[in-house]
KEPA-165456 format. One record per residue (C-alpha): residue number from 0; residue in one letter; x, y, z. Coordinates in Angstrom, 1 decimal. Layout:
<sites>
(NUM "A" (X Y Z))
...
</sites>
This chain:
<sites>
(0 "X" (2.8 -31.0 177.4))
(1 "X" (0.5 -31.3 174.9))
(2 "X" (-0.1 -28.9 171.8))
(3 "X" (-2.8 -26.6 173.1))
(4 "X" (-0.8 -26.0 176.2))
(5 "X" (1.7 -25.0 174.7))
(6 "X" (0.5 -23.0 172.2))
(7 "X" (-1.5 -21.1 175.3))
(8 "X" (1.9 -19.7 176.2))
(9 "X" (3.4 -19.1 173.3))
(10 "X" (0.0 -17.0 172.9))
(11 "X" (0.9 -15.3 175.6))
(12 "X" (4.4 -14.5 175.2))
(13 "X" (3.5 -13.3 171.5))
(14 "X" (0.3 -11.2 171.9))
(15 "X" (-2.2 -9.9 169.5))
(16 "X" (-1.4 -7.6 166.5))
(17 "X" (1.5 -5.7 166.4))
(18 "X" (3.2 -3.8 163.3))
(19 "X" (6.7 -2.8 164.7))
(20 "X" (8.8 -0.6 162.6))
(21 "X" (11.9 -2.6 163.1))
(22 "X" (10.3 -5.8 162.9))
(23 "X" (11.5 -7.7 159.9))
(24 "X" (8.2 -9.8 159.3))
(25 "X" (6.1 -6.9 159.2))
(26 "X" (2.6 -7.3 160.3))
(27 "X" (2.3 -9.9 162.7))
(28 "X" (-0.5 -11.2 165.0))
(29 "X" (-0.9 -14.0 167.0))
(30 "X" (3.5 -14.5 166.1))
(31 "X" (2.0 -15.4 162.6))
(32 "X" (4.0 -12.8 160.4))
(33 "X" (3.0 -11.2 157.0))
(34 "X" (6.5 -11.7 155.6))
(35 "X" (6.6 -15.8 156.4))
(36 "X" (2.7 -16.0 155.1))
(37 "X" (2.3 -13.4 152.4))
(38 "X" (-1.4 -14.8 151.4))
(39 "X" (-2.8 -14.5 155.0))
(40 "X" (-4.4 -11.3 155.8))
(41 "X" (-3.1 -10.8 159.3))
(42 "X" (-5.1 -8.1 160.2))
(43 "X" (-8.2 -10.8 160.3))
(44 "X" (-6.0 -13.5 161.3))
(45 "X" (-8.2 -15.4 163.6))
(46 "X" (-7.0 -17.2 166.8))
(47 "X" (-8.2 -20.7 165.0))
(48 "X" (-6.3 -19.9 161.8))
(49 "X" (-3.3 -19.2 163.9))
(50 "X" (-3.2 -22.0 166.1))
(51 "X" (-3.4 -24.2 163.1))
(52 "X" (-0.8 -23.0 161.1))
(53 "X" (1.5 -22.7 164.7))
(54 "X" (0.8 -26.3 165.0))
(55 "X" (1.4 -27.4 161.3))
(56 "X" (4.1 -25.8 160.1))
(57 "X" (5.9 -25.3 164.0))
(58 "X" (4.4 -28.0 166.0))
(59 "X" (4.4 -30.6 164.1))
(60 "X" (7.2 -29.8 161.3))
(61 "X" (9.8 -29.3 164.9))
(62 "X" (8.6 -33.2 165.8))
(63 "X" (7.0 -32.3 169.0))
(64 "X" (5.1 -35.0 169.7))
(65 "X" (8.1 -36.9 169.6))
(66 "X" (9.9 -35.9 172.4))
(67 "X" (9.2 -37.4 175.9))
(68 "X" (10.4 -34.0 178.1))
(69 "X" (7.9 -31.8 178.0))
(70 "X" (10.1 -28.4 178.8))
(71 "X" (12.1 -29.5 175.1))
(72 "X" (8.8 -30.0 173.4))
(73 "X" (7.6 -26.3 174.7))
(74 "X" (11.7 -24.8 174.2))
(75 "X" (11.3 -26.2 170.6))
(76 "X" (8.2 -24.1 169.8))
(77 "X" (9.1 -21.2 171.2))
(78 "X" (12.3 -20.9 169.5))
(79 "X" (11.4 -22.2 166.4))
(80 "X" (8.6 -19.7 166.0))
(81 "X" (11.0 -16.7 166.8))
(82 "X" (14.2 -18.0 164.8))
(83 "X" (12.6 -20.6 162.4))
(84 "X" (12.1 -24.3 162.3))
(85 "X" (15.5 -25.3 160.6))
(86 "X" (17.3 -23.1 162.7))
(87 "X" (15.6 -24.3 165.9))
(88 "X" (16.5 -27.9 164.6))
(89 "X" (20.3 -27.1 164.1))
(90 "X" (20.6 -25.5 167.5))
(91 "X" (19.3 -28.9 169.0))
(92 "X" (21.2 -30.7 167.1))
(93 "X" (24.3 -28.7 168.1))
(94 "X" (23.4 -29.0 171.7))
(95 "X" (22.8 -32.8 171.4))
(96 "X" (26.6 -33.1 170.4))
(97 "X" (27.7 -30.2 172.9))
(98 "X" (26.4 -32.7 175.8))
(99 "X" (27.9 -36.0 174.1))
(100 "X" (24.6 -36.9 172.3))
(101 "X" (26.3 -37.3 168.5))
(102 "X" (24.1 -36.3 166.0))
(103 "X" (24.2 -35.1 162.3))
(104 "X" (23.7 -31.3 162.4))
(105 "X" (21.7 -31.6 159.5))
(106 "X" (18.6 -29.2 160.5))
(107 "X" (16.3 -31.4 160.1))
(108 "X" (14.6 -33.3 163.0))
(109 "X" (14.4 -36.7 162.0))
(110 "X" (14.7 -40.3 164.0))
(111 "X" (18.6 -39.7 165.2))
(112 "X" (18.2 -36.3 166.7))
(113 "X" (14.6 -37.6 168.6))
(114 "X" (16.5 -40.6 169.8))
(115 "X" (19.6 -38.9 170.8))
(116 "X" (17.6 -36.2 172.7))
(117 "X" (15.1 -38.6 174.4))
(118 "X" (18.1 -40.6 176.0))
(119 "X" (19.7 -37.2 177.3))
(120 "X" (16.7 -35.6 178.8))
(121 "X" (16.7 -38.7 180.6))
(122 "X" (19.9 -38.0 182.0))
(123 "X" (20.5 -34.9 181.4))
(124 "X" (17.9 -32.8 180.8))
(125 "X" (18.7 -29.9 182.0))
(126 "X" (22.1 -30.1 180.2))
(127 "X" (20.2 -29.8 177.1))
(128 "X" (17.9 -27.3 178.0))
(129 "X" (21.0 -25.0 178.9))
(130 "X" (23.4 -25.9 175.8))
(131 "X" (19.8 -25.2 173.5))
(132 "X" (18.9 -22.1 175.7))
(133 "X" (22.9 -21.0 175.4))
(134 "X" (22.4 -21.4 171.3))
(135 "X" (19.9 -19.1 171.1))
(136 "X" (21.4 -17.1 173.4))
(137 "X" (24.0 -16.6 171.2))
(138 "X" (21.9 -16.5 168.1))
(139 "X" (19.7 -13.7 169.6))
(140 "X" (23.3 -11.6 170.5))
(141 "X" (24.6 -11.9 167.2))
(142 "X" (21.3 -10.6 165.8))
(143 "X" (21.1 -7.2 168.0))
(144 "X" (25.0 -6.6 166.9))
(145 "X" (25.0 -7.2 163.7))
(146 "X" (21.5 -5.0 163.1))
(147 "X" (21.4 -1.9 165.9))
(148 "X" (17.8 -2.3 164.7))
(149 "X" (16.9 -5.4 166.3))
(150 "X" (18.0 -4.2 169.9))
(151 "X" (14.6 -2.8 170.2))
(152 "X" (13.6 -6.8 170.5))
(153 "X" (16.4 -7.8 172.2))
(154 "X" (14.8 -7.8 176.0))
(155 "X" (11.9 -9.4 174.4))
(156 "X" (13.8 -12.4 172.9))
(157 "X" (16.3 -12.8 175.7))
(158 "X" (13.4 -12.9 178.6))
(159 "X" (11.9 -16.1 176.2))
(160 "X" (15.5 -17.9 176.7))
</sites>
């Protein structure tokens, strides 16, 4: 799956402009939030604009390119543009070693953890789409109890898993 296809559903899952009450980022249009990107006026956020900073600082910063199956590469996206890129990294990372793929849970995706996950999805990949997919899992739960707020996003988030 390449970028653009991806980014089409994530698109898709994440809509046009919303301005939630609850929502910590605040504004937020295309997923592109006014609390992660203070200087962008995401009212006029364009489509273009959006894409390119989904693919710089998501895409690309989540390795994307680097993984061979193409569900991980989409799974990575998705859940680092909800939950953050570092987040999304130690979650893998986590999963890798759940499944018996050591790696250091350092939250950075570098060489190892690409490696380590290319040999499993050719294996296993559905075990490490489930141990990722039970991370965030766990991570959106923890969320919705610890802030009775963020229940209003909890369907939302868990219908992404």
């Amino acid at each position: 799956m390449k970028f653009q296809t991806a980014y089409n559903i994530l698109l898709a899952l994440e809509g046009g402009f919303v301005n939630h009450k609850y929502d910590r980022g605040g504004e937020t249009k295309f997923g592109i939030s006014q609390r992660q990107y203070p200087d962008v006026n995401i009212k006029a956020l364009t489509k273009e604009k959006a894409m390119a900073i989904t693919k710089k600082d998501y895409w690309d910063k989540l390795c994307c390119d680097a993984f061979h199956y193409e569900e991980l590469r989409l799974e990575l996206l998705d859940f680092g543009f909800v939950a953050g890129t570092s987040r999304c990294a130690r979650y893998l990372q986590q999963a890798l070693n759940l499944i018996g793929y050591p790696v250091e849970v350092d939250s950075i995706i570098g060489p190892g953890t690409v490696s380590q996950a290319n040999s499993a999805t050719t294996k296993y990949a559905l075990s490490l789409i489930n141990a990722l997919k039970g991370e965030e899992y766990i991570h959106f739960k923890r969320l919705a109890l610890k802030d009775k707020k963020q229940q209003a996003f909890i369907k939302g988030w868990l219908a992404r898993i």
